[in-house]
N, CA, C and O atoms as a MOPAC input file, in Angstrom:
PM7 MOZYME 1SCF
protein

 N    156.98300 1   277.75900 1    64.59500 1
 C    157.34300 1   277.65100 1    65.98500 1
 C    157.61700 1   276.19000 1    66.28800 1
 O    157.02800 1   275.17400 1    65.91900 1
 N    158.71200 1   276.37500 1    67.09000 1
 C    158.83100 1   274.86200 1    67.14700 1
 C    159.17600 1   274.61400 1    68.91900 1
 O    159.54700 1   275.52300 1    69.66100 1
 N    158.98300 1   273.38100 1    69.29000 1
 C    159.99300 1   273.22600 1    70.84800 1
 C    159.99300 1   271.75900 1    70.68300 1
 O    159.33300 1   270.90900 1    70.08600 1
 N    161.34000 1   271.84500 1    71.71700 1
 C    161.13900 1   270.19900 1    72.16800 1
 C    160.74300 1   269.94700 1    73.38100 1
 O    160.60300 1   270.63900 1    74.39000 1
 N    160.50800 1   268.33400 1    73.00800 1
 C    159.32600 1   267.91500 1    74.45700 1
 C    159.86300 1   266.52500 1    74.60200 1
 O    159.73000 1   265.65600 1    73.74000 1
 N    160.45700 1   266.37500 1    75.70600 1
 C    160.95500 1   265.07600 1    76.53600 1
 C    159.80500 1   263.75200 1    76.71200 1
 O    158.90000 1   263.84400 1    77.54200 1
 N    159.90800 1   262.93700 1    76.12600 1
 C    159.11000 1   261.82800 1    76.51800 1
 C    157.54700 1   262.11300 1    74.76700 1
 O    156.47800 1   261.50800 1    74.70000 1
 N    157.82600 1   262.67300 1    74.21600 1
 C    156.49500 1   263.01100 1    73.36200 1
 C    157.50700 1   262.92600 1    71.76500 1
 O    158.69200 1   263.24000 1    71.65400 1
 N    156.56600 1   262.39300 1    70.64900 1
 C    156.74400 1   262.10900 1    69.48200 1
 C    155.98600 1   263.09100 1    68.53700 1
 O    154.79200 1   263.22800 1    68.80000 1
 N    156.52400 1   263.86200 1    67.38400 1
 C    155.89400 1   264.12900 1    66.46500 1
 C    155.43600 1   263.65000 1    65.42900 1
 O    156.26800 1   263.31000 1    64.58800 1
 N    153.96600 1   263.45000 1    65.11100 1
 C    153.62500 1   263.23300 1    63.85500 1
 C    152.96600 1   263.99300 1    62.73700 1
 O    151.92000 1   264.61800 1    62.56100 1
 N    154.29100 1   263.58800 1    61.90300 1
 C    153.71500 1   265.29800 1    60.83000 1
 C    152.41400 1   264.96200 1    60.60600 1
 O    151.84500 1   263.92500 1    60.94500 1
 N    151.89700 1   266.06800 1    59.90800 1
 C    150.16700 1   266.59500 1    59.52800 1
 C    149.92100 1   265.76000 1    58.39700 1
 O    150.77600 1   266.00000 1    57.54500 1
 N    149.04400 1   264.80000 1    57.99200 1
 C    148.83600 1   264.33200 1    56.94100 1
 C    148.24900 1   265.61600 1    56.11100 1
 O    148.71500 1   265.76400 1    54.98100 1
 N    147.41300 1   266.42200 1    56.49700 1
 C    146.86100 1   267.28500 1    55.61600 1
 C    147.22100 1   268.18900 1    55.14500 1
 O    146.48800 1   268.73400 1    54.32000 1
 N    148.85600 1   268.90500 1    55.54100 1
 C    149.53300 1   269.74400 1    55.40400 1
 C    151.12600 1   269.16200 1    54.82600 1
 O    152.02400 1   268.80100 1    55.58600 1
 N    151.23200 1   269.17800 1    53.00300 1
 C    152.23700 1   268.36900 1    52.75200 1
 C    153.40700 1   269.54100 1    52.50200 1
 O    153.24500 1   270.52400 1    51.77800 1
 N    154.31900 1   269.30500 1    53.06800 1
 C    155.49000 1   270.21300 1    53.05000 1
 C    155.81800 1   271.05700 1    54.39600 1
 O    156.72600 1   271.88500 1    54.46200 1
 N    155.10900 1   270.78400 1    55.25400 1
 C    154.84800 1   271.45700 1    56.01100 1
 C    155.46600 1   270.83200 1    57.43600 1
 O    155.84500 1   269.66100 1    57.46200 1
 N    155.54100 1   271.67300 1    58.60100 1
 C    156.68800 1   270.73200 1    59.99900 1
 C    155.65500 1   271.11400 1    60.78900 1
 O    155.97100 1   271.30000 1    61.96400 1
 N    154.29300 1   271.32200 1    60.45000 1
 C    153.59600 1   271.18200 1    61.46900 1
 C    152.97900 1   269.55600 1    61.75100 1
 O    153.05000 1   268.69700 1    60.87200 1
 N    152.52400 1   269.35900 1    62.77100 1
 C    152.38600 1   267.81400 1    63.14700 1
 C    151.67700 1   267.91000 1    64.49600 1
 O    151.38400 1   268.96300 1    65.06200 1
 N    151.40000 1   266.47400 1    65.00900 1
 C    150.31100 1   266.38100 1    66.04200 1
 C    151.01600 1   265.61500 1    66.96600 1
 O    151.40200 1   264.53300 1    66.52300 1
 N    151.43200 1   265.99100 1    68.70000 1
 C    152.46500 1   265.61000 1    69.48500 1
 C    151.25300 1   264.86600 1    70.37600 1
 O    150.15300 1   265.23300 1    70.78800 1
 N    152.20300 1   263.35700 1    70.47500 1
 C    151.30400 1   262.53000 1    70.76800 1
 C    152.24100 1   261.68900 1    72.60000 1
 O    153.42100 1   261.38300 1    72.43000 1
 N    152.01400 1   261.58500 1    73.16500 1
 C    152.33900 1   261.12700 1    74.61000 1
 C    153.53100 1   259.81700 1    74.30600 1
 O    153.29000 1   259.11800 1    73.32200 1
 N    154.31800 1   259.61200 1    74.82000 1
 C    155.48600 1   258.08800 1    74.59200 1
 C    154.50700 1   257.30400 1    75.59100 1
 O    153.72300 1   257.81900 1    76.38700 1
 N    154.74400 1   255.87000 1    75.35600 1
 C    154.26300 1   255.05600 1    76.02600 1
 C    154.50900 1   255.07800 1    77.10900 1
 O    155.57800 1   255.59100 1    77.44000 1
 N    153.33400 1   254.35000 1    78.44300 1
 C    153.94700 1   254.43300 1    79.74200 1
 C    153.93600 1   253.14200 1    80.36500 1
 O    152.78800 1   252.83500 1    80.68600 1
 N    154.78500 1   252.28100 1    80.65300 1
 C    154.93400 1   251.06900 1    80.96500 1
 C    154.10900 1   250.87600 1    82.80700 1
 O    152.97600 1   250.61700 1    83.21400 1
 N    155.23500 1   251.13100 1    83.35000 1
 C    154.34200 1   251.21200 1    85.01300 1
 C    153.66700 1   252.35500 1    85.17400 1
 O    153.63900 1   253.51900 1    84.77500 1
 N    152.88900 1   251.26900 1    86.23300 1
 C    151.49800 1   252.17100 1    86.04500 1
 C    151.17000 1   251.82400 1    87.33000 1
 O    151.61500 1   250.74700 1    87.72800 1
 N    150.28900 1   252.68400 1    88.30200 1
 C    149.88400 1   252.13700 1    89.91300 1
 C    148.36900 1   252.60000 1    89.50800 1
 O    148.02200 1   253.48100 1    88.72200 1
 N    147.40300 1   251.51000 1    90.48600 1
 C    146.19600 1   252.03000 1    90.99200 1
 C    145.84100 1   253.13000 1    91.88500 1
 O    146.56900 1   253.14300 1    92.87700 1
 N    145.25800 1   253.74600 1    91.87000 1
 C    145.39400 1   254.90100 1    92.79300 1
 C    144.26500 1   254.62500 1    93.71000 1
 O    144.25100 1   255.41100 1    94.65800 1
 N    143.23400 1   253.67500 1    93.71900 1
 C    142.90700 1   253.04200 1    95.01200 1
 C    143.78100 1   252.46400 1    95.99400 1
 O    144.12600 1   252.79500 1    97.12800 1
 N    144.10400 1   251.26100 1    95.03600 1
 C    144.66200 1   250.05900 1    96.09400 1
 C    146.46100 1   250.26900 1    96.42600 1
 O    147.20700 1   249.78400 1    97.27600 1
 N    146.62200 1   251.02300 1    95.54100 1
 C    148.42500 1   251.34900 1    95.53800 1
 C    149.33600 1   249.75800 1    94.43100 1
 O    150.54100 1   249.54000 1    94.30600 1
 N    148.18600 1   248.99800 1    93.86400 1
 C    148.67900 1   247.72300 1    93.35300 1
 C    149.78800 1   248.71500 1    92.26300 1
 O    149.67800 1   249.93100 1    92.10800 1
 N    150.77700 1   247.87300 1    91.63600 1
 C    151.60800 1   248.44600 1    90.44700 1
 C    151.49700 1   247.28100 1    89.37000 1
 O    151.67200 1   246.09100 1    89.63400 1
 N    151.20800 1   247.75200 1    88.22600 1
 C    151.28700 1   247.19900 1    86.63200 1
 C    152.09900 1   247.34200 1    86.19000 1
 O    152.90000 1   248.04200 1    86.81000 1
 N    152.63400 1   246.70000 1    84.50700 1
 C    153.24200 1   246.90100 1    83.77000 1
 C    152.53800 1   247.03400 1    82.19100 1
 O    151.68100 1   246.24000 1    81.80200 1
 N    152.83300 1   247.68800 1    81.71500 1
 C    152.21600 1   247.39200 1    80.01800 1
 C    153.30000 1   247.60300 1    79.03700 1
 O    153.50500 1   248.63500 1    78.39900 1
 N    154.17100 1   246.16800 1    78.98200 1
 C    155.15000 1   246.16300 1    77.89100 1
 C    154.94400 1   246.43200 1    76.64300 1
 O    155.96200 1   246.62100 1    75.97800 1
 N    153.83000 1   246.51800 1    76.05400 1
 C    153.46300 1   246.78600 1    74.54700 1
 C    152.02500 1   247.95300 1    74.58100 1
 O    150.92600 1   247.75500 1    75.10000 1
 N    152.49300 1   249.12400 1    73.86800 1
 C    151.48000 1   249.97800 1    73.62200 1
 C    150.08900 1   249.59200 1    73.17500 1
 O    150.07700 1   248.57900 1    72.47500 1
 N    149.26600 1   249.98100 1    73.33700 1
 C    147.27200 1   248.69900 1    73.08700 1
 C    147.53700 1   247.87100 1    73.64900 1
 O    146.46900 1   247.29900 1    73.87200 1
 N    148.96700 1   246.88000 1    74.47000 1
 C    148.47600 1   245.68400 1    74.58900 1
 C    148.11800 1   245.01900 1    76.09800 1
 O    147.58700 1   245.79200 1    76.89500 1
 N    148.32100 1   243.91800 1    76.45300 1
 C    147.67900 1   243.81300 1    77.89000 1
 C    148.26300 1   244.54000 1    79.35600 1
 O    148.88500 1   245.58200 1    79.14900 1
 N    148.18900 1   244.28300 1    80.25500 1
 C    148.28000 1   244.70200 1    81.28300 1
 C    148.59000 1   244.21300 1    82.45800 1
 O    147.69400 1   243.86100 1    83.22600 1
 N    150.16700 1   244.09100 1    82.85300 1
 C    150.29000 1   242.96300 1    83.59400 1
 C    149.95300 1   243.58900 1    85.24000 1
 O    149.79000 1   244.79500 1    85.42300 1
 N    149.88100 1   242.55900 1    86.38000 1
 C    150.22100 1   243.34400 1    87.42000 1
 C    151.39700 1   242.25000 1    88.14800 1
 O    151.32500 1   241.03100 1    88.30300 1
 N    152.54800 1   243.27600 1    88.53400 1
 C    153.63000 1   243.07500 1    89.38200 1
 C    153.73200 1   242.76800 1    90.25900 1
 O    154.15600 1   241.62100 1    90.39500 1
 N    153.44700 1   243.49300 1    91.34400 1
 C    152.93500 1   243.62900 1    93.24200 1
 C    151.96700 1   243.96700 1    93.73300 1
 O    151.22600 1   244.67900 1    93.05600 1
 N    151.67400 1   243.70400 1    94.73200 1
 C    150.65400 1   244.57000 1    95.64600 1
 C    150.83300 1   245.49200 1    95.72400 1
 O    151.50400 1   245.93100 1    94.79000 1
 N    150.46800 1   246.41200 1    96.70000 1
 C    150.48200 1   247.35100 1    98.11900 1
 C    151.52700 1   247.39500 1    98.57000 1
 O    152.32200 1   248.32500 1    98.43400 1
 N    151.73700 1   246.13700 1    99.33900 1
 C    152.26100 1   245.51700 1   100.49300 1
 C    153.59300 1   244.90100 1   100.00100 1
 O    154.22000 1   244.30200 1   100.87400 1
 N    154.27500 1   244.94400 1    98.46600 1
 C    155.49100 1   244.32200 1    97.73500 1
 C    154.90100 1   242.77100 1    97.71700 1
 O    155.77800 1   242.16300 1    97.10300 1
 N    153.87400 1   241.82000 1    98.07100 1
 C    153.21900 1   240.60900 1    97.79900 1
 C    153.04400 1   240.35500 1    96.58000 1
 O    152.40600 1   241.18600 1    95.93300 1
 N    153.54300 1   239.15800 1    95.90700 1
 C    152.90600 1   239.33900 1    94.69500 1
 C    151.44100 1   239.04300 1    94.42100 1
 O    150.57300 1   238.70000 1    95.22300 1
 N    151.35200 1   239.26100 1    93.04400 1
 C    149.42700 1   239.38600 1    93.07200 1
 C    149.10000 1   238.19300 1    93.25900 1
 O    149.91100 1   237.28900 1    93.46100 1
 N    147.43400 1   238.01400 1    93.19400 1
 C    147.11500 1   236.70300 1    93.37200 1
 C    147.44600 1   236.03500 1    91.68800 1
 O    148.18600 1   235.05000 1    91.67400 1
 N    147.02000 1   236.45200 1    90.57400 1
 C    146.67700 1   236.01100 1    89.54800 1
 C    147.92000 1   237.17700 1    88.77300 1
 O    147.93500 1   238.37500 1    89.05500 1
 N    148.88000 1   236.53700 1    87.79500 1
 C    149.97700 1   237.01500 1    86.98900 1
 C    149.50800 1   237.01100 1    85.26900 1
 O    150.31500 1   237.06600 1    84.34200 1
 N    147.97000 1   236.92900 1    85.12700 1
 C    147.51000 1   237.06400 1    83.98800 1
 C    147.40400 1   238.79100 1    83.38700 1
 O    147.01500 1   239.71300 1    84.10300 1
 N    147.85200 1   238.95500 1    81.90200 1
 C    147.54400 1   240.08000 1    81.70900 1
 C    146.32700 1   240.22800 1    81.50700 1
 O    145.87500 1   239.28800 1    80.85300 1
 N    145.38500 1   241.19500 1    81.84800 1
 C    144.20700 1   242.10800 1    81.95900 1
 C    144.08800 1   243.25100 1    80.64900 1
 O    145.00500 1   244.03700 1    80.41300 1
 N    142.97100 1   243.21300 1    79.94600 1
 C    142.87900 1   244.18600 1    78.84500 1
 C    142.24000 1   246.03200 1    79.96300 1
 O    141.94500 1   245.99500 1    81.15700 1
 N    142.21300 1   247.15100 1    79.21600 1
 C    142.15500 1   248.21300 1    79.92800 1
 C    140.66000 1   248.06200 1    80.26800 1
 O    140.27600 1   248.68900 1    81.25500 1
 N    139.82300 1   247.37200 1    79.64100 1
 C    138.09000 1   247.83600 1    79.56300 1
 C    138.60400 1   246.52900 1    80.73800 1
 O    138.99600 1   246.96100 1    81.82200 1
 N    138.60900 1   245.14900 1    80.57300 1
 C    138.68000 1   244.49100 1    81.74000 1
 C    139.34000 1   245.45900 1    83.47300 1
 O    138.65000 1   245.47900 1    84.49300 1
 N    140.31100 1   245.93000 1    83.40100 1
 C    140.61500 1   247.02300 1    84.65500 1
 C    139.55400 1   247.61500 1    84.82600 1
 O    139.03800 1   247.38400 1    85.91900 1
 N    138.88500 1   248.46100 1    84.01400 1
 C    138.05900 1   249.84400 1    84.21600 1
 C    136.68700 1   249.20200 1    84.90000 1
 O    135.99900 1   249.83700 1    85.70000 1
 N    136.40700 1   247.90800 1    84.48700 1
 C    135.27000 1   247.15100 1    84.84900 1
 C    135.43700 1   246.56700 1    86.43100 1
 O    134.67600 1   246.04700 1    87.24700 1
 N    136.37400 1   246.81700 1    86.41000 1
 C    136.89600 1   245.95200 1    87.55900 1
 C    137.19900 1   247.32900 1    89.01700 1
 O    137.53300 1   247.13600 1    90.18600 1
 N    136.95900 1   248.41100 1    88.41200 1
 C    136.84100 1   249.86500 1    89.58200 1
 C    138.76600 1   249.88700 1    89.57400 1
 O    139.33800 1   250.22200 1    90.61100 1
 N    139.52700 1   249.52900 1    88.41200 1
 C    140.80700 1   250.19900 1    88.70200 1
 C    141.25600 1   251.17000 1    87.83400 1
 O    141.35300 1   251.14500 1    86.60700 1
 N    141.58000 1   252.24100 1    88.83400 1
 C    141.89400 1   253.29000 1    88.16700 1
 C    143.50500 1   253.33900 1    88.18700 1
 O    144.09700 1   253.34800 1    89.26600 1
 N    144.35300 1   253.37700 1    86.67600 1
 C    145.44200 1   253.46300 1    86.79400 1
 C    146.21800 1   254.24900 1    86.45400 1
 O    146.13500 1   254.11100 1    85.23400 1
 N    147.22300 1   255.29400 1    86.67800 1
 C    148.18700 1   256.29100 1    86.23400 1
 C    149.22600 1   255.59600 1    86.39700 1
 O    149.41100 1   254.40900 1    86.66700 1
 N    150.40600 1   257.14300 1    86.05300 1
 C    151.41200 1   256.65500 1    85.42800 1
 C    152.23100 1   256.98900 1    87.05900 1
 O    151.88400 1   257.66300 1    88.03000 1
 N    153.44000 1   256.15700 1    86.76300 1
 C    154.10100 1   256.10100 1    88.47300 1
 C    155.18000 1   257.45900 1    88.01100 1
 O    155.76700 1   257.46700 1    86.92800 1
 N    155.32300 1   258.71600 1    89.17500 1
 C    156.03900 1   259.05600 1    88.78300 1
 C    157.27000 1   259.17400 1    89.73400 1
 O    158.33200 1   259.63200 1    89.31500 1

């Protein structure tokens, strides 16, 4: 059985050789909003930091440093993907 899926990657089965079964894994998601504060991020590189863009309010932030995810999560921001 097979389908396709918009935005998602297959990776075949290491444990199954010959085989088109595989494990469908999410595409990266660059912007990203808080769903407290309404702030918007960016994360140009998959694992890597975490920028933020704007406010709320289109202001830019105070501080244009990227942020790691455990630094956000520590910090009470919760972030999804903008859709």
């Amino acid at each position: 059985m097979s389908a396709q899926l918009t935005g998602y990657s297959m990776i075949p089965n290491p444990l199954v050789r010959g085989s088109r079964e595989g494990v469908v894994v999410m595409a990266h998601v660059r912007r990203l909003v808080d769903v407290h504060t309404g702030d918007e991020f960016d994360q140009p590189v998959p694992f890597g930091l975490v920028y933020p863009i704007c406010t709320a309010d289109g202001s830019a932030p105070p501080s244009q440093r990227g942020r790691t995810w455990e630094h956000l999560v520590a910090c009470d921001r919760e972030l999804k993907q903008v859709s």
